[in-house]
ZADRENNU-359046 format. One line per field, with one value per atom (N, C-alpha, C, O, CB): residue number from 0; x, y, z. Coordinates in steps of 0.1 Angstrom, whole numbers. Glycine has a CB too. Layout:
# residues N
num = [NUM  ...]
X = [X  ...]
Y = [Y  ...]
Z = [Z  ...]
# end
This chain:
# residues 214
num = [0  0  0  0  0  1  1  1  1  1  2  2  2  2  2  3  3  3  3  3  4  4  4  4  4  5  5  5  5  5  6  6  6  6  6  7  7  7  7  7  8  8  8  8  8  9  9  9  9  9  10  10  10  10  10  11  11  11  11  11  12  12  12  12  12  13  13  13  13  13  14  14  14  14  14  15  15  15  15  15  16  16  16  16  16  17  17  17  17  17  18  18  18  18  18  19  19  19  19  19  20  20  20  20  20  21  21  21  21  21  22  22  22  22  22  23  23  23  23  23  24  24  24  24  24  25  25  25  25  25  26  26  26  26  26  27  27  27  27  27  28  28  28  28  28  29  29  29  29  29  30  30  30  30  30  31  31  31  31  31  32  32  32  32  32  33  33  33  33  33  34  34  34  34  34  35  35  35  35  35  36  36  36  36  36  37  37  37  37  37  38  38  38  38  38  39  39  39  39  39  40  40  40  40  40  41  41  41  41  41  42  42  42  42  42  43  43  43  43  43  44  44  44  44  44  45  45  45  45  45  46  46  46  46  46  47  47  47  47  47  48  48  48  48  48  49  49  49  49  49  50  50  50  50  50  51  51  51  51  51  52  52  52  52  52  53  53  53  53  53  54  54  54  54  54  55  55  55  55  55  56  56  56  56  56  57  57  57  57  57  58  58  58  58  58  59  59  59  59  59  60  60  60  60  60  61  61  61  61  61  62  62  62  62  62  63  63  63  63  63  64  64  64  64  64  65  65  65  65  65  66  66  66  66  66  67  67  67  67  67  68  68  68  68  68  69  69  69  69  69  70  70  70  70  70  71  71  71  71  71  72  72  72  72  72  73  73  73  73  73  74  74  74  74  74  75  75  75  75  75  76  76  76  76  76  77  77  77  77  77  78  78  78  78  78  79  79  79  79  79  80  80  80  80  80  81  81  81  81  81  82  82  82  82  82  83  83  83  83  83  84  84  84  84  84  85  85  85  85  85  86  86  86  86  86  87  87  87  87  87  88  88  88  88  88  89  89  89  89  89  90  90  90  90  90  91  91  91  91  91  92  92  92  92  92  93  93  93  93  93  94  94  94  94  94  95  95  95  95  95  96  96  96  96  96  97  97  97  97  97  98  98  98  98  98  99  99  99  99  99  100  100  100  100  100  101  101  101  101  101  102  102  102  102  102  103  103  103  103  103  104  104  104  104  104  105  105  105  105  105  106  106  106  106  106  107  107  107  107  107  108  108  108  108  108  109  109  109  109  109  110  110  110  110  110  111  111  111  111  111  112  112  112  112  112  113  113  113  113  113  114  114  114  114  114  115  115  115  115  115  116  116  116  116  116  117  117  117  117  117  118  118  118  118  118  119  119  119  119  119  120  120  120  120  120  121  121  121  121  121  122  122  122  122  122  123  123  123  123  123  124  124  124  124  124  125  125  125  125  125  126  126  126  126  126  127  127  127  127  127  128  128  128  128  128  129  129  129  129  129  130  130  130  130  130  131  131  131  131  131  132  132  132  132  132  133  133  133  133  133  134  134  134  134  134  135  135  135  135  135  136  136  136  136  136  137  137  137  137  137  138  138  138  138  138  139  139  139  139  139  140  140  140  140  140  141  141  141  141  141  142  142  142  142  142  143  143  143  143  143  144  144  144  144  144  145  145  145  145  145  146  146  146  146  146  147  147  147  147  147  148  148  148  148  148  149  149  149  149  149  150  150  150  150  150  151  151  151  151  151  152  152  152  152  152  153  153  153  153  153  154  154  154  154  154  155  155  155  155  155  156  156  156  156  156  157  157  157  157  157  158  158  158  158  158  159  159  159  159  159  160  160  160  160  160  161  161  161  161  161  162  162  162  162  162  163  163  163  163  163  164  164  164  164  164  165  165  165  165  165  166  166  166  166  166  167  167  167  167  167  168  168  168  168  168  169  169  169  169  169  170  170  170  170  170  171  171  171  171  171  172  172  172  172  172  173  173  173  173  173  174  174  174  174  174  175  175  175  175  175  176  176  176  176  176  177  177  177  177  177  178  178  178  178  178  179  179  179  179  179  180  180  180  180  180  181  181  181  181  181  182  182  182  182  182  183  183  183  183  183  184  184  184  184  184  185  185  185  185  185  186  186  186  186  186  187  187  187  187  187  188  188  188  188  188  189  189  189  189  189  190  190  190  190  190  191  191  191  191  191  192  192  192  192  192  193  193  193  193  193  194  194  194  194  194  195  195  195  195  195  196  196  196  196  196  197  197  197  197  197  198  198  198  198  198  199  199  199  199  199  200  200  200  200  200  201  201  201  201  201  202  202  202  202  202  203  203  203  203  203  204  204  204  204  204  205  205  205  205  205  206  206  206  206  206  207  207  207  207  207  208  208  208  208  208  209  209  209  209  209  210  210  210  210  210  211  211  211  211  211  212  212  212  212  212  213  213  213  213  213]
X = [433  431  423  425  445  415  406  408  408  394  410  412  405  399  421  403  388  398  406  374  392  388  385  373  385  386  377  370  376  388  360  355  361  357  332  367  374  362  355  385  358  347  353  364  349  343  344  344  340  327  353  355  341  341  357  331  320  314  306  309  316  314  322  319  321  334  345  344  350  354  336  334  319  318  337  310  301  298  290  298  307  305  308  301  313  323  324  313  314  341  306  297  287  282  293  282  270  275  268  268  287  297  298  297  317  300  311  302  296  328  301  292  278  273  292  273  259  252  246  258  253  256  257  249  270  269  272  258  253  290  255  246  232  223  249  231  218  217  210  218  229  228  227  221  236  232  236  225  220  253  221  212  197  188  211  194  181  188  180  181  198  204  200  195  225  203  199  181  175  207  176  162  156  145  157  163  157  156  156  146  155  156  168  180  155  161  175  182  180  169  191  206  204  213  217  194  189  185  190  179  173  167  175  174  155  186  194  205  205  201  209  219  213  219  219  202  191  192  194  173  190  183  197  196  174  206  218  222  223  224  224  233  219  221  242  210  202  206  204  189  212  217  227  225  226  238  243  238  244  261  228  218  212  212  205  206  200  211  209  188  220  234  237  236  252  240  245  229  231  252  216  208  205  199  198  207  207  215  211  211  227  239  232  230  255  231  226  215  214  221  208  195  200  196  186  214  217  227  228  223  234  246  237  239  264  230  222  232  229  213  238  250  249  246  267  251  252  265  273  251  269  281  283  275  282  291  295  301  299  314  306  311  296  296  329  285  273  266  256  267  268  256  262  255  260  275  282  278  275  301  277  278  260  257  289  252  233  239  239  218  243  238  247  243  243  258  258  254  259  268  248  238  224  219  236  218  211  213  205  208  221  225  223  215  244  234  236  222  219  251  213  198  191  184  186  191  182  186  179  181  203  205  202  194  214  204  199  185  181  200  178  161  162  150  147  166  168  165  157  179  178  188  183  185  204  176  172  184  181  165  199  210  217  224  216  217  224  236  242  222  247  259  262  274  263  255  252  256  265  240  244  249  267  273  233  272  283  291  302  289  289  303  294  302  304  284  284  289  297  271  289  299  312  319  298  318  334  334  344  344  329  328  328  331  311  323  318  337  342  295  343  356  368  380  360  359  372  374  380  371  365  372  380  383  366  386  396  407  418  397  403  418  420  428  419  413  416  424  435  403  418  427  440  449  425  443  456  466  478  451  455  465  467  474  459  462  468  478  486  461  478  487  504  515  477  502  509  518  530  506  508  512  517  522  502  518  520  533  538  508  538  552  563  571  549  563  571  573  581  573  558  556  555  546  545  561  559  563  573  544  556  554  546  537  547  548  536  523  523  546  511  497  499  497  487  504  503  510  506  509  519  528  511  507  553  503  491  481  474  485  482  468  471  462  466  486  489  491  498  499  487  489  478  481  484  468  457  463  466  441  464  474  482  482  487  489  509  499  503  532  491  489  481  484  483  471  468  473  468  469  487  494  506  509  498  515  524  521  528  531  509  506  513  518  514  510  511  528  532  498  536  550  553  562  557  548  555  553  560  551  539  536  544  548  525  550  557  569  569  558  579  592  591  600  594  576  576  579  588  561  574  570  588  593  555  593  604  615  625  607  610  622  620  628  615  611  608  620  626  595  622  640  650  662  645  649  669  667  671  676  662  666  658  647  661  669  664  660  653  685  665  662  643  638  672  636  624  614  603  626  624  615  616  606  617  627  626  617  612  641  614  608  590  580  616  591  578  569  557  579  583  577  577  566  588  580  582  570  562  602  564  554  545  542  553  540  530  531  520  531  539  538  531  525  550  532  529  516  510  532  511  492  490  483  482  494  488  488  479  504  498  495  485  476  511  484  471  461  455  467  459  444  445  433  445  450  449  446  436  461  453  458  437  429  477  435  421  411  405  419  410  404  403  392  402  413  411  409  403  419  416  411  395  389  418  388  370  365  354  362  369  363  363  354  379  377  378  370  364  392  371  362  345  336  364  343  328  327  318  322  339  333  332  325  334  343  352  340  332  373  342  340  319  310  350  317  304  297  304  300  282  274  275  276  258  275  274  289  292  266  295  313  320  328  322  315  318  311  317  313  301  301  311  317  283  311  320  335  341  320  341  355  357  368  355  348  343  350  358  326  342  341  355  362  325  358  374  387  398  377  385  395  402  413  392  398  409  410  422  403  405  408  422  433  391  421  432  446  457  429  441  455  457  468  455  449  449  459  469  428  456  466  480  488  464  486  500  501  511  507  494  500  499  510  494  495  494  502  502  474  510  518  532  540  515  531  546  540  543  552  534  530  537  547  515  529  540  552  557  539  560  567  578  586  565  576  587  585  593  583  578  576  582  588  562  582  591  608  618  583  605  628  632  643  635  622  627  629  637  621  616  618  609  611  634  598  585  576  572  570  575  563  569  580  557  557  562  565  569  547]
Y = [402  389  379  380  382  371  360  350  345  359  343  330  319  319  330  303  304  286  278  311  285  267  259  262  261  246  234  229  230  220  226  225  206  196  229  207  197  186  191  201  173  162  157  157  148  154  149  133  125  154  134  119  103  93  119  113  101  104  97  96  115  119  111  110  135  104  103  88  82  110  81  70  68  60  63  75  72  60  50  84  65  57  41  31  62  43  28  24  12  23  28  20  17  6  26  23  21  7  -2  38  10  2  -11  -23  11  -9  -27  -32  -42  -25  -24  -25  -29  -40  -14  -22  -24  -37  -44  -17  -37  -52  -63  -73  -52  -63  -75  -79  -90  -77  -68  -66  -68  -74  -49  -62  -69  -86  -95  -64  -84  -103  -111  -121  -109  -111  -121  -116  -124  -119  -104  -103  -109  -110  -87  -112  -115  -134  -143  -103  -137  -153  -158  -169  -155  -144  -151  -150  -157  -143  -142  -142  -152  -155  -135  -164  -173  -173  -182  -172  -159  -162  -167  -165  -147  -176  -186  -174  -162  -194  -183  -176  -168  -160  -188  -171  -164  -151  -140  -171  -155  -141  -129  -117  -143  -134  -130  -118  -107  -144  -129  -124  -111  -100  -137  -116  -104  -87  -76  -109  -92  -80  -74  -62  -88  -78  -78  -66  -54  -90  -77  -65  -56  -47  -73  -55  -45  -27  -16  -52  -31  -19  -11  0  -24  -18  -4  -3  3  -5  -6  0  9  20  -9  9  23  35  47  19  30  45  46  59  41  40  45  55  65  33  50  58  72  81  50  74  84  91  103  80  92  96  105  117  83  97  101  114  123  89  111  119  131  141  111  130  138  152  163  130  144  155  156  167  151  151  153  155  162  165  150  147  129  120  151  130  113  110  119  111  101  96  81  72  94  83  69  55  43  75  58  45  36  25  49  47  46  42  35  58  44  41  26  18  50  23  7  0  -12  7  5  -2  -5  -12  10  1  -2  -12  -22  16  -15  -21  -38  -49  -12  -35  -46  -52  -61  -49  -47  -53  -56  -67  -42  -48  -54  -68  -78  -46  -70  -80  -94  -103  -76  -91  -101  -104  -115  -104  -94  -99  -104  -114  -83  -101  -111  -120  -129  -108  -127  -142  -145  -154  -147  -143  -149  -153  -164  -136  -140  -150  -154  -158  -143  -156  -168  -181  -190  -169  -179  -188  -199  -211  -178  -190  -193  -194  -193  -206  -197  -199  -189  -180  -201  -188  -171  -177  -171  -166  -185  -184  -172  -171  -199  -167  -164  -144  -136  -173  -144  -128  -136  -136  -124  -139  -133  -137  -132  -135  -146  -146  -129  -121  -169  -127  -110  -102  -94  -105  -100  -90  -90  -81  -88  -109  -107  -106  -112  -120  -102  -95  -77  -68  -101  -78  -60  -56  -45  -53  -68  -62  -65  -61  -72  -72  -73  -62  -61  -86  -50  -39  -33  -22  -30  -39  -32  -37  -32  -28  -53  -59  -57  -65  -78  -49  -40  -28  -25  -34  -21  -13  -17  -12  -8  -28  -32  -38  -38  -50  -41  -46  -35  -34  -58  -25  -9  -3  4  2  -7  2  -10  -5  4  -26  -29  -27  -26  -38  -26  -24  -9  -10  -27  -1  11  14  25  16  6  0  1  10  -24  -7  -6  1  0  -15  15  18  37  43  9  39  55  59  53  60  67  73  61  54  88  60  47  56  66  37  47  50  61  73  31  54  59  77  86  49  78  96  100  110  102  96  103  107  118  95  93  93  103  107  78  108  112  125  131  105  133  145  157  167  143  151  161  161  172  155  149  149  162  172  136  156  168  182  190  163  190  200  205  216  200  198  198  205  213  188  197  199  208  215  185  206  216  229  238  209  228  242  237  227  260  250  242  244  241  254  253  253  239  232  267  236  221  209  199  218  209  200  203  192  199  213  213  206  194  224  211  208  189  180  217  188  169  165  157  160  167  163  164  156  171  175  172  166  166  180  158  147  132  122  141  133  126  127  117  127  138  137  138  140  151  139  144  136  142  164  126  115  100  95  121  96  80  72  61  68  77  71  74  64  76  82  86  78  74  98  80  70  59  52  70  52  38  34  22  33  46  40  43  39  49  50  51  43  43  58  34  22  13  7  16  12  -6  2  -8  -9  10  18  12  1  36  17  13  0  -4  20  -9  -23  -31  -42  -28  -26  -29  -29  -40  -16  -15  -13  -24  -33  7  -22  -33  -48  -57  -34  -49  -67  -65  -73  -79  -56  -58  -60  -71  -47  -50  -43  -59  -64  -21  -67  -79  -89  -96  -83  -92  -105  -103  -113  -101  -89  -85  -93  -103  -69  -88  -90  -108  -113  -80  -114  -129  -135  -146  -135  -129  -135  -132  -142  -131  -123  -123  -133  -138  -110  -138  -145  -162  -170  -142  -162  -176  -178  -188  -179  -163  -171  -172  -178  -162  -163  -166  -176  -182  -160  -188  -194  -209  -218  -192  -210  -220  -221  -230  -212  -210  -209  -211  -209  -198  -219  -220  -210  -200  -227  -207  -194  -185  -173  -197  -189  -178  -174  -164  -186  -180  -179  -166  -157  -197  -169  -161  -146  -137  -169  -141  -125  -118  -108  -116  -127  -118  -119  -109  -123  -129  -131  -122  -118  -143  -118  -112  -95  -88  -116  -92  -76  -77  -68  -70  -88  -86  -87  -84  -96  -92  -93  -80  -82  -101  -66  -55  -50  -50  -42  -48  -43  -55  -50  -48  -66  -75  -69  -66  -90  -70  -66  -48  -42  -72  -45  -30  -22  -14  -24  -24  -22  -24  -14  -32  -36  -36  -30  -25  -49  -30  -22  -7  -3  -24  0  19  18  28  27  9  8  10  20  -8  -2  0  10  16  -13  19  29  40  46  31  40  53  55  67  57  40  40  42  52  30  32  37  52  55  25  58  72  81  90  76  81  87  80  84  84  73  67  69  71  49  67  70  81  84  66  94  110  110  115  114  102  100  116  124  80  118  129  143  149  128  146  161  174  186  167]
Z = [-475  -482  -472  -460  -485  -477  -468  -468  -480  -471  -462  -462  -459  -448  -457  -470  -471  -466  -472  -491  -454  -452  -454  -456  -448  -456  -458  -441  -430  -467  -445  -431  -425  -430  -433  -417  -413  -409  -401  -401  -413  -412  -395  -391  -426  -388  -372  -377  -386  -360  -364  -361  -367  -373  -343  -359  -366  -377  -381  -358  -382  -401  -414  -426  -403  -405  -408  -410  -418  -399  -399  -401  -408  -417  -389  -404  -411  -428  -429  -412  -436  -447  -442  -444  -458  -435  -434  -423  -422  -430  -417  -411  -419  -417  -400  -428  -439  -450  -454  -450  -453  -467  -457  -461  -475  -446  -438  -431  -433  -424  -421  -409  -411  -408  -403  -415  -420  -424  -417  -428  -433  -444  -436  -438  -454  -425  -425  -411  -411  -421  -403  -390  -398  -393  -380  -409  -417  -418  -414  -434  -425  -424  -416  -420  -428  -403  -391  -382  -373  -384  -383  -374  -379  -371  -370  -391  -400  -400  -403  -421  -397  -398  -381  -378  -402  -370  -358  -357  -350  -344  -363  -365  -368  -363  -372  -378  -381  -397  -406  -373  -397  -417  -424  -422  -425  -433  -447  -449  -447  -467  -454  -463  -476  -480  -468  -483  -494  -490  -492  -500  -483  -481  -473  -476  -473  -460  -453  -467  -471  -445  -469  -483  -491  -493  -495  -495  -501  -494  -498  -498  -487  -474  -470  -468  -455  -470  -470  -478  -476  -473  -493  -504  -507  -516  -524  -503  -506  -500  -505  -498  -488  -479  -490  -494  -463  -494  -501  -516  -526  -502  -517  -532  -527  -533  -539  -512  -507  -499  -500  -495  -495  -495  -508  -510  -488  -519  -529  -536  -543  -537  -534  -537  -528  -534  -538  -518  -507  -511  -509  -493  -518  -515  -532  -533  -512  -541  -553  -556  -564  -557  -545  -540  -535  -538  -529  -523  -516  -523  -519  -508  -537  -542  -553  -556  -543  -560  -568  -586  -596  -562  -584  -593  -597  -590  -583  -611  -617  -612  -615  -637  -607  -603  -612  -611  -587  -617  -629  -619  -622  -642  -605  -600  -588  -583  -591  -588  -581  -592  -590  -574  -601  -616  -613  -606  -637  -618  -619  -605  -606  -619  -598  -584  -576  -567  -572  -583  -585  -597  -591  -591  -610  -621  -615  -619  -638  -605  -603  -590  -584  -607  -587  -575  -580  -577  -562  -589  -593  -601  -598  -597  -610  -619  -606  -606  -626  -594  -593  -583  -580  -588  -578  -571  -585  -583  -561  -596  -609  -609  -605  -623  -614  -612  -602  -604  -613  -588  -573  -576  -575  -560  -579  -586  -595  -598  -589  -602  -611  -609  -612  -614  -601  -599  -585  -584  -597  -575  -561  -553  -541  -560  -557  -553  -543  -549  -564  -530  -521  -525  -516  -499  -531  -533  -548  -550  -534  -555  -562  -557  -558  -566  -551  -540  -537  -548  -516  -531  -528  -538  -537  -515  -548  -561  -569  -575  -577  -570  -573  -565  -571  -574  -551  -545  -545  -542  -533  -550  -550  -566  -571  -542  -571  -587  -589  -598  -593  -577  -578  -569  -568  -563  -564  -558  -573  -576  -541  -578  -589  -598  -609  -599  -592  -598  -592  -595  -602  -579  -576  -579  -578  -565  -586  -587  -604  -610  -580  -612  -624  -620  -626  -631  -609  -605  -605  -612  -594  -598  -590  -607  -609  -575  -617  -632  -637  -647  -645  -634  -639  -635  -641  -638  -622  -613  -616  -617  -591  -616  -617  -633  -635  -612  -642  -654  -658  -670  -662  -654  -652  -644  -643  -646  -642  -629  -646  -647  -617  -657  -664  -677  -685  -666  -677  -687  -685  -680  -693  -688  -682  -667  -662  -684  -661  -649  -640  -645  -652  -632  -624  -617  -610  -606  -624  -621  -603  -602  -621  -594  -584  -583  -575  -577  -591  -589  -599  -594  -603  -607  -611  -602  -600  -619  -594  -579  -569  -561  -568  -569  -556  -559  -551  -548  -572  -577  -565  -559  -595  -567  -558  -545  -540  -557  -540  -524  -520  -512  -525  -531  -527  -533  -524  -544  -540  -545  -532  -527  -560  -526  -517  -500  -492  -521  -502  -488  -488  -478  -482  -504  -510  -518  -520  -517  -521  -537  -549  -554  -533  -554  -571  -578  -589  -585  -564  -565  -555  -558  -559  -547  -541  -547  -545  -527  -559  -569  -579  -582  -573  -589  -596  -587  -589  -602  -578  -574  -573  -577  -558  -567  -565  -576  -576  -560  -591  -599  -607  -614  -604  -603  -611  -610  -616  -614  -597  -587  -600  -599  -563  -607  -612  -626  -631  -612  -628  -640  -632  -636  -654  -621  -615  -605  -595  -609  -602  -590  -590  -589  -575  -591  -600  -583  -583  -613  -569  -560  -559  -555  -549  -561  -563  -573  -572  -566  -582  -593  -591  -592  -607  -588  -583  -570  -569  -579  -557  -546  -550  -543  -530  -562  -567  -573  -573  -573  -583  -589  -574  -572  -605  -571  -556  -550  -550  -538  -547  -539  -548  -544  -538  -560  -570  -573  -578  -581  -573  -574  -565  -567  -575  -553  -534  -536  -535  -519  -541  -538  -551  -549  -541  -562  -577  -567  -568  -597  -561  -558  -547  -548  -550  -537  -528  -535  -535  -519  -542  -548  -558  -557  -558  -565  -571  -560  -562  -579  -549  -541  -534  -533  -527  -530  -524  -533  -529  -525  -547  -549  -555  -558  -555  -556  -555  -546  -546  -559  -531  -521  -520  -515  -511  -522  -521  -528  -523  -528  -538  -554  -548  -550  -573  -539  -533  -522  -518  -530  -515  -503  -505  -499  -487  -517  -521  -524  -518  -532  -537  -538  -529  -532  -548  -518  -511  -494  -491  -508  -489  -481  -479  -487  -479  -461  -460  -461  -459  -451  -463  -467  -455  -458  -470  -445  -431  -427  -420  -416  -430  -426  -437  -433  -431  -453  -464  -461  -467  -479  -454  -460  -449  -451  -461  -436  -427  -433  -435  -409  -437  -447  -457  -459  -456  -464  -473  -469  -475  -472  -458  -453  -445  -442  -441  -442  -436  -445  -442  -423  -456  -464  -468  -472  -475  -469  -474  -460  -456  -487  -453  -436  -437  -437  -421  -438  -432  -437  -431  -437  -456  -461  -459  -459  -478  -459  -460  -443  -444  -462  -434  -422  -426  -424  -410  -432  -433  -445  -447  -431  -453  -463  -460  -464  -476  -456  -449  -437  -430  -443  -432  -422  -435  -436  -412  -442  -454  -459  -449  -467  -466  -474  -465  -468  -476  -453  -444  -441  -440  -434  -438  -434  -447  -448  -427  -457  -470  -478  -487  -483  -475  -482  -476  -482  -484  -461  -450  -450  -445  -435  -454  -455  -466  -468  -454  -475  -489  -494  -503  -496  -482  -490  -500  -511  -498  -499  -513  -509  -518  -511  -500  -496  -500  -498  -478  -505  -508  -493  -496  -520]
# end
């Protein structure tokens, strides 16, 4: 019998994207603001960078990806009103638009808390099949009729990420629109890093006291 690996990604493979998605972007902008160039054009040059990873990436797997299709149509959208408009407040209430799809995510995942199974025992199906097989995914899956402690720490688990993934994405929407132009894109790229640490700190921690992991 052979036994076939996944080739394990290196540490800076691993970071790569977030350096392209976080990093990047923001070192476009501040570095083109200490140059001397306006906030418009800065801004521009800016959300331009992940139109070209998400096009690289397109080029590279050579596969249509539906959340790269959405994610070019709204970058584009919001560089046409920006010329429109002449307005760089405009680029960042469009990037804290392009995050309010995570805070759709977060009204699914919370809505999903009183109605069936919670959105999250769905997300975490590949996970456990993953790390248990398709007998340690059945056995997870059936804690779900014979232990009401499971299904209860399942729903409070899935309610946790629905308020991040909401609270994230209103906090972007406010600091686009509140906050001054050079202060908002770094706010911006720190707002799910901020909330996201303590929440994968309670994510690990309650899944391990509770007995959530398969």
């Amino acid at each position: 019998m052979t036994l076939h690996t996944v080739p394990r990604r290196t540490g800076a493979a691993a970071l790569l994207p977030l350096l392209l998605d976080l990093a990047l972007p923001l070192g476009v902008y501040y570095g083109l603001r200490l140059a001397g160039v306006d906030q418009w054009w800065s801004l521009l040059w800016s959300a331009a960078v992940p139109a070209v990873t998400v096009l690289l990436r397109l080029a590279r797997t050579r596969r249509v990806d539906f959340v790269a299709l959405l994610v070019l149509s709204m970058i584009a959208l919001g560089l046409v009103l920006s010329a429109l408009t002449g307005d760089p407040r405009t680029l960042l209430v469009r990037e804290a638009w392009t995050g309010m799809l995570g805070g759709l995510l977060g009204v699914w995942l919370l809505a999903s808390v009183g109605y069936g199974r919670p959105a999250l025992m769905v997300l975490f199906r590949s996970f456990v099949q993953v790390k248990a097989g398709e007998d340690g995914l059945r056995a997870w899956e059936a804690r779900w009729h014979q232990d009401a402690g499971f299904r209860h720490g399942l729903r409070v688990l899935t309610a946790v990420w629905g308020a991040a993934s909401v609270l994230n994405a209103l906090a972007q929407l406010a600091i686009a629109h509140l906050l001054p132009l050079d202060a908002a894109p770094a706010a911006m790229h720190a707002c799910w890093p901020v909330i996201a640490v303590p929440l994968f700190l309670f994510h690990l921690g309650y899944t391990k006291r509770h007995g959530l992991r398969a």
